[in-house]
PDB file of N, CA, C and O in Angstrom:
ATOM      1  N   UNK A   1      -5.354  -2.362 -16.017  1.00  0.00           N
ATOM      2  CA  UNK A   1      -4.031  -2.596 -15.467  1.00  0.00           C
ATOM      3  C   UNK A   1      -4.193  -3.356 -14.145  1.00  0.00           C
ATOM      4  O   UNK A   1      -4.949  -2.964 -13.257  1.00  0.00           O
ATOM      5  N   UNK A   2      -3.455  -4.449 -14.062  1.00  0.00           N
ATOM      6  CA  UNK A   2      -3.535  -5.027 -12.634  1.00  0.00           C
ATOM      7  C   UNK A   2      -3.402  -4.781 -11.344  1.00  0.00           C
ATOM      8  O   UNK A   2      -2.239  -4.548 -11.012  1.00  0.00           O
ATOM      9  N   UNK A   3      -4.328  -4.747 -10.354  1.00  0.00           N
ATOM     10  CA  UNK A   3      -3.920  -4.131  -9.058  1.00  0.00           C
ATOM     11  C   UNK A   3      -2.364  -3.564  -8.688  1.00  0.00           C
ATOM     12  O   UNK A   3      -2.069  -2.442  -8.274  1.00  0.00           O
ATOM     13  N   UNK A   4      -1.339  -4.871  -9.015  1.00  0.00           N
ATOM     14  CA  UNK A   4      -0.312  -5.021  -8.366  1.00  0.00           C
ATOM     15  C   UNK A   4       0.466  -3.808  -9.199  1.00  0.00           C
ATOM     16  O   UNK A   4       1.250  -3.182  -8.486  1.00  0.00           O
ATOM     17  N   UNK A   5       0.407  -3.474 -10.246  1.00  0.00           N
ATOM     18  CA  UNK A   5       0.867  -2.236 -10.845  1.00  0.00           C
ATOM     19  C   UNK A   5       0.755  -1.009 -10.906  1.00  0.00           C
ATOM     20  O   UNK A   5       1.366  -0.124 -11.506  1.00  0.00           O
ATOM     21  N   UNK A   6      -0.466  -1.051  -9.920  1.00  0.00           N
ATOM     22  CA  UNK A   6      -1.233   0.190 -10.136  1.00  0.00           C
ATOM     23  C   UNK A   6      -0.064   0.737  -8.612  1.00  0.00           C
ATOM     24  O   UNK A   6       0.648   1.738  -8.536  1.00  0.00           O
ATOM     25  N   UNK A   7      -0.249  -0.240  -7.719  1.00  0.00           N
ATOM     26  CA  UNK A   7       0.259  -0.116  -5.970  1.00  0.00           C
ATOM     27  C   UNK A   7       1.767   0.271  -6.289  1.00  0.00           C
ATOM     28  O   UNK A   7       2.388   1.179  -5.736  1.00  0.00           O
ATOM     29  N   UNK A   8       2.276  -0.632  -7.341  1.00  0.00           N
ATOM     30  CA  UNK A   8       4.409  -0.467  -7.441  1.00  0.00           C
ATOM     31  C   UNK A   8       4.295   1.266  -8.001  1.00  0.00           C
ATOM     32  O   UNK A   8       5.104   2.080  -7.556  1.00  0.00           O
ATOM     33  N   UNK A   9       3.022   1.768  -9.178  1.00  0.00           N
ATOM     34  CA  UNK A   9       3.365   3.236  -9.870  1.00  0.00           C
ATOM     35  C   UNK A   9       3.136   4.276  -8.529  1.00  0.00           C
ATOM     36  O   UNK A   9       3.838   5.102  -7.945  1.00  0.00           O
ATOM     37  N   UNK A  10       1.730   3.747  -8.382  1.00  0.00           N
ATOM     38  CA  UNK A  10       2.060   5.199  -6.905  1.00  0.00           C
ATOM     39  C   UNK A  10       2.648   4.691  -5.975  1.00  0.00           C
ATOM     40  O   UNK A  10       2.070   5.361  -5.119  1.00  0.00           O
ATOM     41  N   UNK A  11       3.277   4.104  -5.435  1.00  0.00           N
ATOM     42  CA  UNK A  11       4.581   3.597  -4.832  1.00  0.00           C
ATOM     43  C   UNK A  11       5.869   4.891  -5.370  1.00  0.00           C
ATOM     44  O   UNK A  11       6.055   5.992  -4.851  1.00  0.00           O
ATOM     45  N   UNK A  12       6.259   4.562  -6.003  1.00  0.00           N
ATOM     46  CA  UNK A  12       7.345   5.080  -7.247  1.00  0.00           C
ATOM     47  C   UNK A  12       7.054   6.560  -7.260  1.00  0.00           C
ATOM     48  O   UNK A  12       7.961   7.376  -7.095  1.00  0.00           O
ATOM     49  N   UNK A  13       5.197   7.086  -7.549  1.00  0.00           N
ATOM     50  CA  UNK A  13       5.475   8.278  -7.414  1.00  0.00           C
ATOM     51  C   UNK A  13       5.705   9.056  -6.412  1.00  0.00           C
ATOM     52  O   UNK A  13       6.185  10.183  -6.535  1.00  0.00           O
ATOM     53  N   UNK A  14       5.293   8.380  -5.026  1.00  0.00           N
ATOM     54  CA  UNK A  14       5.817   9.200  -3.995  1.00  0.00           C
ATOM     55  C   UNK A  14       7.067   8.996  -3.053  1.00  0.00           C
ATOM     56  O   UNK A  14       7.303   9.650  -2.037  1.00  0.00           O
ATOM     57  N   UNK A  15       7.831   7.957  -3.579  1.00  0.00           N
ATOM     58  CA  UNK A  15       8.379   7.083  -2.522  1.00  0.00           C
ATOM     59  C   UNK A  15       9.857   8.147  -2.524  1.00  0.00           C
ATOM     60  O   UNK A  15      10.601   8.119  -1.544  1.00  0.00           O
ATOM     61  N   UNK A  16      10.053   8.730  -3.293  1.00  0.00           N
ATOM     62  CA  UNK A  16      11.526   9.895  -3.017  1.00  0.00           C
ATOM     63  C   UNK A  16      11.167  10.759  -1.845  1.00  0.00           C
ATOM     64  O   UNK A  16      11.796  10.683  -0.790  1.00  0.00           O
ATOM     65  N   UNK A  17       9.901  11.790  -2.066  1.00  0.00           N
ATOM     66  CA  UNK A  17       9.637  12.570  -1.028  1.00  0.00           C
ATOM     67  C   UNK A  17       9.184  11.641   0.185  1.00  0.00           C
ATOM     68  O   UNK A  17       9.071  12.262   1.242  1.00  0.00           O
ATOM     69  N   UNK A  18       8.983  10.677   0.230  1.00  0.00           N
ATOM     70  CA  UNK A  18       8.490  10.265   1.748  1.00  0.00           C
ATOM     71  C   UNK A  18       9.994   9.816   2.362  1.00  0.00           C
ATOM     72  O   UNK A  18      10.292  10.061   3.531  1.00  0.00           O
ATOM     73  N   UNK A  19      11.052   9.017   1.282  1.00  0.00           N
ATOM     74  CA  UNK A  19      12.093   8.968   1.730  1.00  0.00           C
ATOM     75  C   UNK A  19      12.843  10.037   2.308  1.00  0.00           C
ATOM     76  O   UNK A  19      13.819  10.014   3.057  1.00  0.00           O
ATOM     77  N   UNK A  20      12.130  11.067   1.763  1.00  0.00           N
ATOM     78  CA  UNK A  20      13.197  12.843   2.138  1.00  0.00           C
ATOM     79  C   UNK A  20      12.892  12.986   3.496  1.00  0.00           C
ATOM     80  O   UNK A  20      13.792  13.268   4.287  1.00  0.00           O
ATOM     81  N   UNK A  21      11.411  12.784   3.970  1.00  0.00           N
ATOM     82  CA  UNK A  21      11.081  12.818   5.097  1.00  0.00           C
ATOM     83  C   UNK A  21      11.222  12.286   6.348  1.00  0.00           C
ATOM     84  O   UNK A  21      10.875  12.742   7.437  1.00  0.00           O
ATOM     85  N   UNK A  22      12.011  10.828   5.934  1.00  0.00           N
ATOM     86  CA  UNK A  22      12.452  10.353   7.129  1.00  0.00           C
ATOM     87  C   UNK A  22      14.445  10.063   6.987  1.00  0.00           C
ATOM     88  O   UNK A  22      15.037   9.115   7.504  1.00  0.00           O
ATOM     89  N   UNK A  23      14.952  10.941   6.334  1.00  0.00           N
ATOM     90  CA  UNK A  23      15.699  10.894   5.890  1.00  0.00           C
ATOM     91  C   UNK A  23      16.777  11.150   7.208  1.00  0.00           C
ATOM     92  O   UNK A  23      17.675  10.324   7.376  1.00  0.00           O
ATOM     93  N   UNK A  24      16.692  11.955   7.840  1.00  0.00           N
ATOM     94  CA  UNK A  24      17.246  12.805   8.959  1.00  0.00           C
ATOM     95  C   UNK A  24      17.050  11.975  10.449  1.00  0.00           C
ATOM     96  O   UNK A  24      17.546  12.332  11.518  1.00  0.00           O
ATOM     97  N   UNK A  25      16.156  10.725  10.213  1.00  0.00           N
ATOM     98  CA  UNK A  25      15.742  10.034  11.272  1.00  0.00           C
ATOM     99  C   UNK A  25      16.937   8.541  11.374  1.00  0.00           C
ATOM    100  O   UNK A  25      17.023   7.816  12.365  1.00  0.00           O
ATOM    101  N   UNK A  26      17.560   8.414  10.386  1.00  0.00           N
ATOM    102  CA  UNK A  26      17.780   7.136  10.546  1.00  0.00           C
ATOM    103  C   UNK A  26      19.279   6.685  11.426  1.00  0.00           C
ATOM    104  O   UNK A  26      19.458   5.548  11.862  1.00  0.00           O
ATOM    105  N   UNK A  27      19.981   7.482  11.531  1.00  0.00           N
ATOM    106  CA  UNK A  27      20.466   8.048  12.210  1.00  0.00           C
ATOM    107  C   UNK A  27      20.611   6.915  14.103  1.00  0.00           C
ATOM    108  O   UNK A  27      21.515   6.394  14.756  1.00  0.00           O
ATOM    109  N   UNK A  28      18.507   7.143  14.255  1.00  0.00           N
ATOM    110  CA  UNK A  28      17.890   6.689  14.982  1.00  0.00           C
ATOM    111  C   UNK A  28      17.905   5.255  15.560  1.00  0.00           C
ATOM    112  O   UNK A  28      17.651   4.920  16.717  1.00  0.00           O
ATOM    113  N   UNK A  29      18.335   4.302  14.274  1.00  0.00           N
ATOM    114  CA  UNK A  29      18.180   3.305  14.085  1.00  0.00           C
ATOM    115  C   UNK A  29      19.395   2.785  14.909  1.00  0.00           C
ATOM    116  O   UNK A  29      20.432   3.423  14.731  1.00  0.00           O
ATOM    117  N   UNK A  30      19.460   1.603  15.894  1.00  0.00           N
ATOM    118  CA  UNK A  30      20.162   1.359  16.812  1.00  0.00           C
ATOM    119  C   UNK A  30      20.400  -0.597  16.733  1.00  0.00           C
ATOM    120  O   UNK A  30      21.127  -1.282  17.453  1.00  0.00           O
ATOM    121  N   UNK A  31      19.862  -0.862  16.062  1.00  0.00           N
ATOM    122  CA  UNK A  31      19.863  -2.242  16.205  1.00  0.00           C
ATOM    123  C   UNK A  31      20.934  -2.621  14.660  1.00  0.00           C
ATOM    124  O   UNK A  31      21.089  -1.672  13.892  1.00  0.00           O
ATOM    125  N   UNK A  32      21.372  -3.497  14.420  1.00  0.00           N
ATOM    126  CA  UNK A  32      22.341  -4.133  13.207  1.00  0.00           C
ATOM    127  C   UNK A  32      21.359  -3.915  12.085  1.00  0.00           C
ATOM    128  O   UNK A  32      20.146  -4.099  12.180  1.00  0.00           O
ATOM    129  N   UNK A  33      21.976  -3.521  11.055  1.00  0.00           N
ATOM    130  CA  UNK A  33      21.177  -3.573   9.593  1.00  0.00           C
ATOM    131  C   UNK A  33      22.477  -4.686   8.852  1.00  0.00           C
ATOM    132  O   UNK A  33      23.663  -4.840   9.146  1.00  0.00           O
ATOM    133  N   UNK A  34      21.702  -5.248   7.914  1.00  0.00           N
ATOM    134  CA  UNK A  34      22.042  -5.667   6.894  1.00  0.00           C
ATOM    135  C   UNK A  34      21.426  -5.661   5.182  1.00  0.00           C
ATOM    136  O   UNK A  34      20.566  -6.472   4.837  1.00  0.00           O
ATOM    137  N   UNK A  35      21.964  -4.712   4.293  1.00  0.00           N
ATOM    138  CA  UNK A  35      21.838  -3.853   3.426  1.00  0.00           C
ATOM    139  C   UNK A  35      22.076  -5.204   2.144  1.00  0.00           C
ATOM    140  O   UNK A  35      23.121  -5.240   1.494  1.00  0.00           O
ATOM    141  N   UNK A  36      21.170  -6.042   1.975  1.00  0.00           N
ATOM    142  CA  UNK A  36      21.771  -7.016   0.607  1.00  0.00           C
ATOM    143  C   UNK A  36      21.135  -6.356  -0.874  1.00  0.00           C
ATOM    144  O   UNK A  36      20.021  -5.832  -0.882  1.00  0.00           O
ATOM    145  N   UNK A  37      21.779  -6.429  -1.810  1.00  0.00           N
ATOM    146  CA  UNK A  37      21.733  -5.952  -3.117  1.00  0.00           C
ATOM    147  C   UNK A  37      22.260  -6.428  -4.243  1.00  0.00           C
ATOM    148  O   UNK A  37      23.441  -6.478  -4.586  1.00  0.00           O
ATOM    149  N   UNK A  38      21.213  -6.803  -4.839  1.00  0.00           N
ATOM    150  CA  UNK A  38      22.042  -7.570  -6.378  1.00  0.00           C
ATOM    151  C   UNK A  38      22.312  -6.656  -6.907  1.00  0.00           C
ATOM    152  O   UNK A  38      21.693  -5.596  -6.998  1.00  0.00           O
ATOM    153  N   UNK A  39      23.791  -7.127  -7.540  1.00  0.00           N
ATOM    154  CA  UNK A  39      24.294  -5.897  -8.378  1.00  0.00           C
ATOM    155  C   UNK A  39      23.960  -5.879 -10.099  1.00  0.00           C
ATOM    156  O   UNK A  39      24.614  -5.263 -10.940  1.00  0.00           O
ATOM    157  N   UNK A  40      23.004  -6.559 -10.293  1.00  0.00           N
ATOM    158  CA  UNK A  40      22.607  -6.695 -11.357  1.00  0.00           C
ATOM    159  C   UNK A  40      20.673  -6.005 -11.112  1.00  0.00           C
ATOM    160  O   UNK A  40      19.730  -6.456 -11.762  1.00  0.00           O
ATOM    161  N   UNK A  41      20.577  -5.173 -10.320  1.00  0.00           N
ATOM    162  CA  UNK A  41      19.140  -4.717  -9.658  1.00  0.00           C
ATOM    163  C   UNK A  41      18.753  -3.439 -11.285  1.00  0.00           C
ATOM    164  O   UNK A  41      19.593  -3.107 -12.121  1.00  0.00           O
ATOM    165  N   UNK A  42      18.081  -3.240 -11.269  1.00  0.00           N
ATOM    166  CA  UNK A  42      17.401  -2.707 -12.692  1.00  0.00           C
ATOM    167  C   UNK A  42      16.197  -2.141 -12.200  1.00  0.00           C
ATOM    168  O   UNK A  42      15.320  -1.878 -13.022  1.00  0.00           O
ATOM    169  N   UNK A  43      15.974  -1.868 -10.786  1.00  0.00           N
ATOM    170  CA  UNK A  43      14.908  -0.816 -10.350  1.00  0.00           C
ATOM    171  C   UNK A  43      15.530   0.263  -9.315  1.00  0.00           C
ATOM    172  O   UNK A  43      15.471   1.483  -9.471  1.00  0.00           O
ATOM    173  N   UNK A  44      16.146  -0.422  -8.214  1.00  0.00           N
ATOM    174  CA  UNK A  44      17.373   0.361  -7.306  1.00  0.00           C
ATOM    175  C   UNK A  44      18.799   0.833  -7.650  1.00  0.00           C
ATOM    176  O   UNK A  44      19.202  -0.201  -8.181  1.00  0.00           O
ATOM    177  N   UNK A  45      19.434   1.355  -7.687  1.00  0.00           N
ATOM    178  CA  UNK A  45      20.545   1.755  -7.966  1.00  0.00           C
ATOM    179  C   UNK A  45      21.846   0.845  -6.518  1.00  0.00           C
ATOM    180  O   UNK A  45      22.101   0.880  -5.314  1.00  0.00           O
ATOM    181  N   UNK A  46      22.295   0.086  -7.924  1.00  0.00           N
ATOM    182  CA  UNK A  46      23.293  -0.711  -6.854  1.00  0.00           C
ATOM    183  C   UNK A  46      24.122   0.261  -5.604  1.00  0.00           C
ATOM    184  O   UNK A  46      24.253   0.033  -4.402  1.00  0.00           O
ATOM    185  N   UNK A  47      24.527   1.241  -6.321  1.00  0.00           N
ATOM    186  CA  UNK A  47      25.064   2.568  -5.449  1.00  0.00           C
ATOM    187  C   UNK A  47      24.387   2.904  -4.708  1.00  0.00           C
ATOM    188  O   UNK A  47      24.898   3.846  -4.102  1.00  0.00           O
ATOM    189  N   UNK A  48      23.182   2.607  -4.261  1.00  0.00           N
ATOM    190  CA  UNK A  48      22.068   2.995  -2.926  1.00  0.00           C
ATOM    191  C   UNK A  48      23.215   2.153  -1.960  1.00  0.00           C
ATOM    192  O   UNK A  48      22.914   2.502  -0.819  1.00  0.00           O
ATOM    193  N   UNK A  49      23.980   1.538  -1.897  1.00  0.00           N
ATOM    194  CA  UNK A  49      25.054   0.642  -0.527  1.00  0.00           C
ATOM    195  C   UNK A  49      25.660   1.918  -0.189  1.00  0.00           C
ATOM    196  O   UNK A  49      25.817   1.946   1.032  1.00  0.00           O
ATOM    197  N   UNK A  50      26.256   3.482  -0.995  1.00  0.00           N
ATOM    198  CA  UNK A  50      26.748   4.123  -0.021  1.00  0.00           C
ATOM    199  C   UNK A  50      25.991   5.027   0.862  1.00  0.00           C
ATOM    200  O   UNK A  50      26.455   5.583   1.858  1.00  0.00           O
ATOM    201  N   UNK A  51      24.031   5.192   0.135  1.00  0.00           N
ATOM    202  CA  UNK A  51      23.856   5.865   0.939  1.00  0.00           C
ATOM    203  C   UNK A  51      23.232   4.887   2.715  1.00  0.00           C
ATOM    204  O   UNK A  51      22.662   5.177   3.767  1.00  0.00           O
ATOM    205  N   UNK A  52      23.744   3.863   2.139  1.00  0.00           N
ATOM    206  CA  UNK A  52      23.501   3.053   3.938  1.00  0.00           C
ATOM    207  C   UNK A  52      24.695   3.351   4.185  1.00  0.00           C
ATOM    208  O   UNK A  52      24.666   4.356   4.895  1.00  0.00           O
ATOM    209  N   UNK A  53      25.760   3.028   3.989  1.00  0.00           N
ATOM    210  CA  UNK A  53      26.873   3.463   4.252  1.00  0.00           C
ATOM    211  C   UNK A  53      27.189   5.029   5.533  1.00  0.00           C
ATOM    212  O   UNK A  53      27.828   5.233   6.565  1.00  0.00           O
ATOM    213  N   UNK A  54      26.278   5.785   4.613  1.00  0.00           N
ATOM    214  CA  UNK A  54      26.371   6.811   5.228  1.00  0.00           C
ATOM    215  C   UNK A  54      25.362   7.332   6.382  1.00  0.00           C
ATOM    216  O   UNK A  54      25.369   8.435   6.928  1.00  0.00           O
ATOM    217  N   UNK A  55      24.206   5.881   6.677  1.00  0.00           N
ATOM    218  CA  UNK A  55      23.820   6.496   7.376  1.00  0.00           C
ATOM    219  C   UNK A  55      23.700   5.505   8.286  1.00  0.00           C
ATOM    220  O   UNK A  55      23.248   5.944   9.344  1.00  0.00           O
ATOM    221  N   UNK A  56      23.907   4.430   8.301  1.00  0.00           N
ATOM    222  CA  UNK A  56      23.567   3.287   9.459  1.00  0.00           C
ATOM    223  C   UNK A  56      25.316   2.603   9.892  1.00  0.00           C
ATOM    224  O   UNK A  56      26.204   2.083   9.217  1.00  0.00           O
ATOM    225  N   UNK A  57      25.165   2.952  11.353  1.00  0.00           N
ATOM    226  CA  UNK A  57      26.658   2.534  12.017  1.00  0.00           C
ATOM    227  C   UNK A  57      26.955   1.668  12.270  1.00  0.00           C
ATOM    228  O   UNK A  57      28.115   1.540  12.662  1.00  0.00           O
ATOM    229  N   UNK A  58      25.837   0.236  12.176  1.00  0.00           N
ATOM    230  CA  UNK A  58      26.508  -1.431  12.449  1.00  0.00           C
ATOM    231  C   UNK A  58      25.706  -1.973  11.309  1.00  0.00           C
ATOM    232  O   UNK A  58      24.610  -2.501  11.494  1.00  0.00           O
ATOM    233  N   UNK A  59      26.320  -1.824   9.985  1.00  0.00           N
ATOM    234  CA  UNK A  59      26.409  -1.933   9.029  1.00  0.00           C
ATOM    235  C   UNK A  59      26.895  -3.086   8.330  1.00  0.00           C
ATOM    236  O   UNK A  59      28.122  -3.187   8.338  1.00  0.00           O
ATOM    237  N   UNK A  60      26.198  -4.067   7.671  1.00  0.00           N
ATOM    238  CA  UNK A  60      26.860  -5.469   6.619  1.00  0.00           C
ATOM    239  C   UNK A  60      26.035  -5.000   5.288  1.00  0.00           C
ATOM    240  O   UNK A  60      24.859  -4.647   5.213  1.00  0.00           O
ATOM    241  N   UNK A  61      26.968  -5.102   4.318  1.00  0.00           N
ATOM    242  CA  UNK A  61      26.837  -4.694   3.205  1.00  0.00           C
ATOM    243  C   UNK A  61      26.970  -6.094   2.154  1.00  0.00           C
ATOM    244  O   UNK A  61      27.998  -6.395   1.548  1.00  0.00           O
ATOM    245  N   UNK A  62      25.380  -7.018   2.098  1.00  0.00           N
ATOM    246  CA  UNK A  62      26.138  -8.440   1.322  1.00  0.00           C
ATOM    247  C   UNK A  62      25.995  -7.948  -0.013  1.00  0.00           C
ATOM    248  O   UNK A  62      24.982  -7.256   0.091  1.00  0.00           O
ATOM    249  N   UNK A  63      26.317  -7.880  -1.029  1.00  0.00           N
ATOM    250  CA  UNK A  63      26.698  -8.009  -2.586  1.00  0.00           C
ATOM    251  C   UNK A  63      25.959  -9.430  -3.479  1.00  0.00           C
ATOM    252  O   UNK A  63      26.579 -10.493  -3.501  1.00  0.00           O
ATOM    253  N   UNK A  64      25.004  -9.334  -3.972  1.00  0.00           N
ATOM    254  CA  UNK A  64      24.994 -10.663  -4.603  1.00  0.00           C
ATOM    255  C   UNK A  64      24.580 -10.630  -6.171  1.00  0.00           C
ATOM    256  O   UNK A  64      23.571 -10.557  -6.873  1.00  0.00           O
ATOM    257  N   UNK A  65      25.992 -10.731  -6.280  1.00  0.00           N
ATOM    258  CA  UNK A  65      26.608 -11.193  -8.144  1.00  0.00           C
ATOM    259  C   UNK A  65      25.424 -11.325  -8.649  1.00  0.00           C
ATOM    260  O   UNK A  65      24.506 -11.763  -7.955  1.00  0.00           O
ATOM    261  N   UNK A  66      25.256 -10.990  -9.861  1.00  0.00           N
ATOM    262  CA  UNK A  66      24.434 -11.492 -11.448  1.00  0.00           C
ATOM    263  C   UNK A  66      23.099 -11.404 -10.856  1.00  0.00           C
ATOM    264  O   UNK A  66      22.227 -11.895 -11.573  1.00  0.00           O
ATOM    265  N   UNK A  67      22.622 -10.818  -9.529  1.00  0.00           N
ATOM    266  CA  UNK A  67      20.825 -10.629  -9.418  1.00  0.00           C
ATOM    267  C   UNK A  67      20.632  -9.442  -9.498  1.00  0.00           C
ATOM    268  O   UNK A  67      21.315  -8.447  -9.257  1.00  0.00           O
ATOM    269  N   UNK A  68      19.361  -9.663  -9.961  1.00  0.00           N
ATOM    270  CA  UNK A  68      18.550  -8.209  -9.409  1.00  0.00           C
ATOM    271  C   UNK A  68      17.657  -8.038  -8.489  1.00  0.00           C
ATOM    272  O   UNK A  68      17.778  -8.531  -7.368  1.00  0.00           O
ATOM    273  N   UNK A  69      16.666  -7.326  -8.851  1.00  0.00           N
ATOM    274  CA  UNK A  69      15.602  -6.942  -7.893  1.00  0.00           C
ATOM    275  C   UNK A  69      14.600  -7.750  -6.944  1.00  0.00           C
ATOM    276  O   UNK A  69      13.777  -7.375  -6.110  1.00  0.00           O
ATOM    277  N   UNK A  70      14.986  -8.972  -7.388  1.00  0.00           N
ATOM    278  CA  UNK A  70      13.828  -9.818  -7.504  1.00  0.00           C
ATOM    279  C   UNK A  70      14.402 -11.043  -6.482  1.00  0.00           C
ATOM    280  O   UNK A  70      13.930 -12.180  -6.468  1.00  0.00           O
ATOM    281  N   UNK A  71      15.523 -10.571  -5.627  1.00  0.00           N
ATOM    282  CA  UNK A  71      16.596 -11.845  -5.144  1.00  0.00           C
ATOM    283  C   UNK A  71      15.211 -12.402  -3.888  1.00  0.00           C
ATOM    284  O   UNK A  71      14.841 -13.561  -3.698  1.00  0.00           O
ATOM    285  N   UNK A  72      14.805 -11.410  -3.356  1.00  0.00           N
ATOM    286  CA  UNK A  72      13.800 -12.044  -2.190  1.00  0.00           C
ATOM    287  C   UNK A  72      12.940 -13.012  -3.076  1.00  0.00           C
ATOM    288  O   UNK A  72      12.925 -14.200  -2.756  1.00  0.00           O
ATOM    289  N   UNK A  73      12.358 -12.672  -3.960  1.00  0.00           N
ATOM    290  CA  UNK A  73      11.029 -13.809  -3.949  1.00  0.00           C
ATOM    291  C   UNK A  73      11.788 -15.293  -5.487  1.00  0.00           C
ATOM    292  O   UNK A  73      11.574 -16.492  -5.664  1.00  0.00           O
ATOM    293  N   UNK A  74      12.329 -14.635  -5.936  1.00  0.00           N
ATOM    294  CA  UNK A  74      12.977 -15.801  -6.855  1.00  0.00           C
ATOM    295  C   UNK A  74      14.515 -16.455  -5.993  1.00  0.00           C
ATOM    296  O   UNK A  74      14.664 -17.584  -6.460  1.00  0.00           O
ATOM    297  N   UNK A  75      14.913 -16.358  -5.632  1.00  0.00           N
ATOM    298  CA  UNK A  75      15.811 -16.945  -5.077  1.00  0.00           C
ATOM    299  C   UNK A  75      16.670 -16.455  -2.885  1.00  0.00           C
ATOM    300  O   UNK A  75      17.703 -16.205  -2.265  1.00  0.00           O
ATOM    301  N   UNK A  76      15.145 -16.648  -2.750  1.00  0.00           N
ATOM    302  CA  UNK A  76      15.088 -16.457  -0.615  1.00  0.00           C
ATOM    303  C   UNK A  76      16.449 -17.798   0.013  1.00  0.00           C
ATOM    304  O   UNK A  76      16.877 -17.854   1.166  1.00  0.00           O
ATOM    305  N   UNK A  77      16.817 -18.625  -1.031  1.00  0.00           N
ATOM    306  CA  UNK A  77      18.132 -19.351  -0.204  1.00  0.00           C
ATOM    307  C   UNK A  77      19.423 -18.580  -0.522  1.00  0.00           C
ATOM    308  O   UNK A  77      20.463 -19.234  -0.453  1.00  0.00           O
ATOM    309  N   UNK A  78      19.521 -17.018  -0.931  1.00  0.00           N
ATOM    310  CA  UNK A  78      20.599 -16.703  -0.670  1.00  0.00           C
ATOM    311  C   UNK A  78      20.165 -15.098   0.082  1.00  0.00           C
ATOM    312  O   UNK A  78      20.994 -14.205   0.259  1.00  0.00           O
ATOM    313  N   UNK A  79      19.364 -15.044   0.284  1.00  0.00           N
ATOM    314  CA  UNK A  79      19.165 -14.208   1.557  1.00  0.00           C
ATOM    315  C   UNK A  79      18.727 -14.541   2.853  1.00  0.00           C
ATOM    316  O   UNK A  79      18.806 -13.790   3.825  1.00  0.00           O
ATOM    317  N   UNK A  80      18.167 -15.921   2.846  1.00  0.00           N
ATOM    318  CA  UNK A  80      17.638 -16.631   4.253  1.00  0.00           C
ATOM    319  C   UNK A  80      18.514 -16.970   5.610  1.00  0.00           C
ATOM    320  O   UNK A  80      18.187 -17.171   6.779  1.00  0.00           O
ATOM    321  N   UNK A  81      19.947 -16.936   4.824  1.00  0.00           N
ATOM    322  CA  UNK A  81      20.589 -16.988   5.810  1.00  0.00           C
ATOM    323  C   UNK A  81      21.314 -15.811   6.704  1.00  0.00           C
ATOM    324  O   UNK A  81      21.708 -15.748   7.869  1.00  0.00           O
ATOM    325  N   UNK A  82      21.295 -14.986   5.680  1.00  0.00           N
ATOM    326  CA  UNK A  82      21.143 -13.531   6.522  1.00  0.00           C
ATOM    327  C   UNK A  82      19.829 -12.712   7.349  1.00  0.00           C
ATOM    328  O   UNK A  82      19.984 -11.729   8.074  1.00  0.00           O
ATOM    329  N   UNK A  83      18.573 -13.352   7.054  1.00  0.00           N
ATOM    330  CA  UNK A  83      18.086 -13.369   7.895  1.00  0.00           C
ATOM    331  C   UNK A  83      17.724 -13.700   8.965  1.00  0.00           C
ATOM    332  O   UNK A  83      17.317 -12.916   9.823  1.00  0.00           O
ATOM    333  N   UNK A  84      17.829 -15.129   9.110  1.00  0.00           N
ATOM    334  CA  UNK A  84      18.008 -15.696  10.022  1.00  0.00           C
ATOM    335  C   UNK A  84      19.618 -15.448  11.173  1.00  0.00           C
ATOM    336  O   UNK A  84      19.773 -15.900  12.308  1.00  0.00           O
ATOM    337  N   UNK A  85      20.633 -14.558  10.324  1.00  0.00           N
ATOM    338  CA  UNK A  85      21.957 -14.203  11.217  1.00  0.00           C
ATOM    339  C   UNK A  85      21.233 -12.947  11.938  1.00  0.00           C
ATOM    340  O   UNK A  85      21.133 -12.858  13.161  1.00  0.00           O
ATOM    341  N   UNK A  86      20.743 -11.990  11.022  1.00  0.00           N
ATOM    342  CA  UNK A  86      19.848 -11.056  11.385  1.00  0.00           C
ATOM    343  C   UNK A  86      18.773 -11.122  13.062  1.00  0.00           C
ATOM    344  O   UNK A  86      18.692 -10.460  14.097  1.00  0.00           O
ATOM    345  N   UNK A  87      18.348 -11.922  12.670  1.00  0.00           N
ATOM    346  CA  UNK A  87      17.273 -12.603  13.937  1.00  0.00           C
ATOM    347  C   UNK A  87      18.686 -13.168  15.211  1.00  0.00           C
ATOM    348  O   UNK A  87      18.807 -12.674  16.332  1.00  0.00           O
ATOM    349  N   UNK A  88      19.270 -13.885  14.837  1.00  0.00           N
ATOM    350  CA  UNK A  88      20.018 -14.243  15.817  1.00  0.00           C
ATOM    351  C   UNK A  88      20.619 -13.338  16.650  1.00  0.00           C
ATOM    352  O   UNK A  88      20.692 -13.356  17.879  1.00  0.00           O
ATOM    353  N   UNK A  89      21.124 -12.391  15.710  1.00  0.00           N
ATOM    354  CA  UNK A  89      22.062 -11.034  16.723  1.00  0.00           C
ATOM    355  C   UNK A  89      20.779 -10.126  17.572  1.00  0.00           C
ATOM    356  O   UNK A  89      20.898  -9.466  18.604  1.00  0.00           O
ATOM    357  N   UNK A  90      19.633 -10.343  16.797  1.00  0.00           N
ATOM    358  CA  UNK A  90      18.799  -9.383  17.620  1.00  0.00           C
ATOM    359  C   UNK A  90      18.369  -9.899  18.970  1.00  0.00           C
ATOM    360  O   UNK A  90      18.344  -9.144  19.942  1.00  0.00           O
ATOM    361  N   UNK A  91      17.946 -11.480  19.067  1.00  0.00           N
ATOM    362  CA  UNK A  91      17.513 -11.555  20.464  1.00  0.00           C
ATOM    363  C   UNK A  91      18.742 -12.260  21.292  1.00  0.00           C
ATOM    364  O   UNK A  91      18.608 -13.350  21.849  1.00  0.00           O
ATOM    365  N   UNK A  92      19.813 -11.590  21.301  1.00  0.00           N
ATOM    366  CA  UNK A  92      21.063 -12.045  22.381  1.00  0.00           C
ATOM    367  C   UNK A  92      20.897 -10.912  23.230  1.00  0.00           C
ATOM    368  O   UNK A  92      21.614 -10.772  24.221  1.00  0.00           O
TER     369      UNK A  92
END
């Protein structure tokens, strides 16, 4: 089995409980998030937007139609510009 599969399964098997663990921290987080998610995602649960919702207070929630999981590395010109808005709000 290829490295890269071996890293995503134990990934996967621990990644709930480590999430449990910093679960109570985020709270913490003080700088702008922006939460993007294809709603066509087939590993995350598009419904993971309410639990940012519920936990981060300067909050953008982008939506992007007909993708999935894969929007960063197959198609970075429709998240690049939220990163780069991202970067901008941080060093003002």
């Amino acid at each position: 089995m290829p490295r890269g599969y071996r890293v995503a399964g134990d990934e996967k098997t621990i990644h709930a409980a480590e999430m449990a663990k910093i679960d109570k921290d985020w709270n913490q987080v003080n700088i702008p998030v922006i939460h993007i998610h294809g709603d066509a995602d087939d590993l995350v649960p598009y419904t993971n937007i309410n639990y940012s919702k519920e936990k981060f207070t300067s909050l953008e929630i982008v939506s992007i139609p007909q993708k999935g999981h894969e929007i960063a590395w197959a198609h970075p010109e429709l998240i690049l510009p939220y990163v780069y808005k991202m970067l901008d709000q941080t060093s003002n």
